[in-house]
Backbone bond lengths (Angstrom), bond angles and torsions (degrees), N, CA, C in turn:
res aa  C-N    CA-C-N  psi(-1)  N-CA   C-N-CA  omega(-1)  CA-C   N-CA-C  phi
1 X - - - 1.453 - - 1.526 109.29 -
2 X 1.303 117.30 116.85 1.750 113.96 169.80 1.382 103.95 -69.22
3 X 1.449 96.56 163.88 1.439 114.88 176.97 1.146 94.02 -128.90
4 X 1.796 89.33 139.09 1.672 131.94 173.53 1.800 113.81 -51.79
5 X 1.474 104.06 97.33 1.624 114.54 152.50 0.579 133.32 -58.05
6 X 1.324 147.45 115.63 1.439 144.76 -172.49 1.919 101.25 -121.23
7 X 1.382 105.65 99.38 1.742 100.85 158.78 1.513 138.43 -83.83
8 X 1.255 122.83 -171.33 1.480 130.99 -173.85 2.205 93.36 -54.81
9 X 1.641 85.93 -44.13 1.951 74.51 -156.17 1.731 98.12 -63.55
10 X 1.308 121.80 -32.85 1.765 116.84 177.09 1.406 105.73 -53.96
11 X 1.537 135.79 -58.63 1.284 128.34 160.70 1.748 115.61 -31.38
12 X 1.288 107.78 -45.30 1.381 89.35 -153.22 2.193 103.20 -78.87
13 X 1.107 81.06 -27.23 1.955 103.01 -178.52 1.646 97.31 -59.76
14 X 1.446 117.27 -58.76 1.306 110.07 -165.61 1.522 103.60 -68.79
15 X 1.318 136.24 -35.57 1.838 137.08 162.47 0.950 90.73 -38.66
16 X 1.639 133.24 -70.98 1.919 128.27 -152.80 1.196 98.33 -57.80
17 X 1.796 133.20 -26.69 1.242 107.25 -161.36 1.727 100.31 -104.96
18 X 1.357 119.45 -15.43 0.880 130.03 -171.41 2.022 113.93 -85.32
19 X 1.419 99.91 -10.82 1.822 103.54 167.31 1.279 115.12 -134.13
20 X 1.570 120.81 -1.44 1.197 115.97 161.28 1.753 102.76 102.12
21 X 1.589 117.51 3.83 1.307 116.64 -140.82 1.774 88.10 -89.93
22 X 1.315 141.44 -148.46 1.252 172.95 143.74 1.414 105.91 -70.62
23 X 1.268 118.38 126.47 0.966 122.92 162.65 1.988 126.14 -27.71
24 X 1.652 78.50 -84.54 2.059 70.41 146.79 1.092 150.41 -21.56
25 X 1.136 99.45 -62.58 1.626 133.10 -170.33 1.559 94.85 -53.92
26 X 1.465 113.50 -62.01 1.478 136.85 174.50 1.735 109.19 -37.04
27 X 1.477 118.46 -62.57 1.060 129.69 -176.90 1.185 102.34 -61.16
28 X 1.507 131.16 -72.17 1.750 126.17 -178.23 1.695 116.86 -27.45
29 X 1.684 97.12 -42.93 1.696 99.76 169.01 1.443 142.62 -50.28
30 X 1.943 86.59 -48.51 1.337 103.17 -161.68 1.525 98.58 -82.98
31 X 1.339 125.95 -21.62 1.488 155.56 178.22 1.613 101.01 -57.07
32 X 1.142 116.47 -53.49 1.118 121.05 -175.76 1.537 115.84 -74.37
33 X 1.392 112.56 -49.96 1.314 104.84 -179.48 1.622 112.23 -71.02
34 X 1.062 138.36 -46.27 1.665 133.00 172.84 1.662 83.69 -31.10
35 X 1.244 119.78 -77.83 1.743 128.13 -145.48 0.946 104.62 -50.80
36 X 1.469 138.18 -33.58 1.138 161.98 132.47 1.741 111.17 4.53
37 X 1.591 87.92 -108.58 1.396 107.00 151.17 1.934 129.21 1.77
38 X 1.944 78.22 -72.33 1.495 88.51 174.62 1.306 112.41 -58.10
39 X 1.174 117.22 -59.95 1.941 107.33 -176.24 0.799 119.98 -41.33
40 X 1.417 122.91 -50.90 1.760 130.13 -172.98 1.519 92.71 -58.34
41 X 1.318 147.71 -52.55 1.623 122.63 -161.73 1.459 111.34 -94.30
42 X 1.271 104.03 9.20 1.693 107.82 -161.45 1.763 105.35 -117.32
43 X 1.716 101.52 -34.88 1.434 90.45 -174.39 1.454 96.29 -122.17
44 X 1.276 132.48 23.26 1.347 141.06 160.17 1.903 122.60 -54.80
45 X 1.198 92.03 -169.87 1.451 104.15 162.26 1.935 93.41 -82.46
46 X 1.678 89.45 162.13 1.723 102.24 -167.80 1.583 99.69 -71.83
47 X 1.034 132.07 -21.17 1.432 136.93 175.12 1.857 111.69 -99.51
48 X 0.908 125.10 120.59 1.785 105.59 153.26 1.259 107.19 -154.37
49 X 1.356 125.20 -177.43 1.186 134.84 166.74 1.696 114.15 -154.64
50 X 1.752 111.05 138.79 1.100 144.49 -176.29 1.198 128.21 -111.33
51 X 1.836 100.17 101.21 1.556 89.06 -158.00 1.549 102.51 -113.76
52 X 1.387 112.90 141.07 1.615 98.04 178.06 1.361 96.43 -133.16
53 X 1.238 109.49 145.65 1.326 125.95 -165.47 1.206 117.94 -73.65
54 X 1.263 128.47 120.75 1.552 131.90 170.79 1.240 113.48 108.14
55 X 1.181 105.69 0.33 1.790 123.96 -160.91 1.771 115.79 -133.23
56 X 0.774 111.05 -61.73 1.811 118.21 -177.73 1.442 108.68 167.75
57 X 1.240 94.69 179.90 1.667 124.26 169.57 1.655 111.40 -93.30
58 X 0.862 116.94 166.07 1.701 123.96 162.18 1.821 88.34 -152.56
59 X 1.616 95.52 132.63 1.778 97.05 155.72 1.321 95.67 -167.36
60 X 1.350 76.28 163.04 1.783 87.12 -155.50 1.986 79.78 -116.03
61 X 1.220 112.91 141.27 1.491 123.02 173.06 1.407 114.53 -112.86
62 X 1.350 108.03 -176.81 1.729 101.59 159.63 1.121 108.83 -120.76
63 X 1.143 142.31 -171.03 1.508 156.23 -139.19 1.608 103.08 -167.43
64 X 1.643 106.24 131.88 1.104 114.87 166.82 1.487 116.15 -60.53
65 X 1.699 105.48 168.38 1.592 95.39 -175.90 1.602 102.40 -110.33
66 X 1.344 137.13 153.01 0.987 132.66 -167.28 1.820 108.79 -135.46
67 X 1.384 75.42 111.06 1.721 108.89 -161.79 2.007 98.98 -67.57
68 X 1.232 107.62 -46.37 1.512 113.19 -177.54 1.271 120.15 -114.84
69 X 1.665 126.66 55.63 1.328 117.85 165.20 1.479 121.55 -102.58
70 X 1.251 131.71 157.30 1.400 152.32 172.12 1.264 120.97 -51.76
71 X 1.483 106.94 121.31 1.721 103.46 155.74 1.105 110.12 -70.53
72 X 1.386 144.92 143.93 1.174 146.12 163.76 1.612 125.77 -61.44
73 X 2.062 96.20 -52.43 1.516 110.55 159.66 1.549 108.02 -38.52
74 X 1.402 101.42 -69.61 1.464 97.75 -165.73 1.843 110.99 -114.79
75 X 1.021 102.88 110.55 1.887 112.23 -155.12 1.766 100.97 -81.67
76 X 1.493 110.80 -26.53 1.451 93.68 155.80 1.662 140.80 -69.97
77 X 1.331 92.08 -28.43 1.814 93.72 177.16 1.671 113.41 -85.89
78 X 1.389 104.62 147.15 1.173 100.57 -157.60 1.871 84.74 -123.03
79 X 1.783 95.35 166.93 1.506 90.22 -150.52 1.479 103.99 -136.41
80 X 1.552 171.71 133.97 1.240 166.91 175.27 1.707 102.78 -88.33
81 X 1.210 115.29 119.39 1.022 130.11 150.60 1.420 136.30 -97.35
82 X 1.599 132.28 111.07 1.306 115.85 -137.44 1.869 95.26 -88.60
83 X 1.139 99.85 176.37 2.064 111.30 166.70 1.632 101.91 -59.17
84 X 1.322 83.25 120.92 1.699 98.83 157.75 1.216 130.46 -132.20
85 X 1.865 138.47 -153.32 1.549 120.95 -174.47 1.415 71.80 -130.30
86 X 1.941 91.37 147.94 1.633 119.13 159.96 1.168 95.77 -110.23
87 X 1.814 117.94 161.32 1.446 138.48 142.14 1.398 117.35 -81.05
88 X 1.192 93.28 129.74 2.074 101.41 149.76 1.283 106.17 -136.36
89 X 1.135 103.81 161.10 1.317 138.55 163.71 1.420 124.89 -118.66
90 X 1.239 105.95 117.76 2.189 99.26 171.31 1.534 110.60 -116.36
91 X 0.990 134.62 124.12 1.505 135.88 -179.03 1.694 100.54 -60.31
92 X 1.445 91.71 162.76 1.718 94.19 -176.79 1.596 123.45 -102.39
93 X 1.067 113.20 -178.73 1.665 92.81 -169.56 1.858 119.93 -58.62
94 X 1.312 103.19 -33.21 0.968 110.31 168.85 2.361 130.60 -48.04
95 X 1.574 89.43 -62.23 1.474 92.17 176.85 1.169 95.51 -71.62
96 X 1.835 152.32 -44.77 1.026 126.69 -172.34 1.091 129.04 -49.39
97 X 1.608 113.18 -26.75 1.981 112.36 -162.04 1.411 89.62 -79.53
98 X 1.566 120.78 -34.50 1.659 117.08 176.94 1.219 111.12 -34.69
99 X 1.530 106.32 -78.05 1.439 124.68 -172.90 1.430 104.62 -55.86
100 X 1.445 147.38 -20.86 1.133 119.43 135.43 1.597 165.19 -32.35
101 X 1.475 72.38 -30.89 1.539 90.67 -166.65 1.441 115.78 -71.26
102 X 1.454 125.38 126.19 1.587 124.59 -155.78 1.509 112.19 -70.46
103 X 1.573 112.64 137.64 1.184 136.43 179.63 1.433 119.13 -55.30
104 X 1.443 127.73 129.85 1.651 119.92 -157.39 1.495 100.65 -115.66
């Protein structure tokens, strides 16, 4: 069974239909908030978190650096990988009890 993709233009269609706006109009929005988004985890402090209510978390962490891991190709040489930032996301109480709710 595939699973359902959902892109930027389905976001932006369901806003147009969901405020009544212009298609456009919709996109400039939805455009804005991703870009948004992006700055806050990108040109922030190296840690943050974005919480919006009813919806989830986003935080971006850092990651230890790992001084002794494996090439796989080559399993004797050993390799430093420096600290970097991960994403998460946790849904909020709200979408979680959704996504709870049992499958019929």
């Amino acid at each position: 069974m595939k699973v359902q993709t959902y892109i930027k233009r389905d976001v932006i269609e369901k806003t147009a239909e969901k405020t009544g706006f212009e298609t456009k109009e919709a996109a400039k929005a939805v455009n804005a908030v991703f870009n948004s988004l992006r700055e806050l985890m990108t040109e922030g402090p190296i840690e943050c978190r974005i919480e919006i209510r009813n919806f989830g978390v986003f935080e971006v962490k850092r990651t230890a650096a790992k001084p002794k891991a494996r090439n796989p190709k080559k399993p004797d040489q050993v390799i430093y990988i420096p600290p970097r930032r991960k994403t998460l996301f946790r849904p909020g109480k709200v979408l979680k009890n959704i996504l709870k709710q049992p499958l019929e």
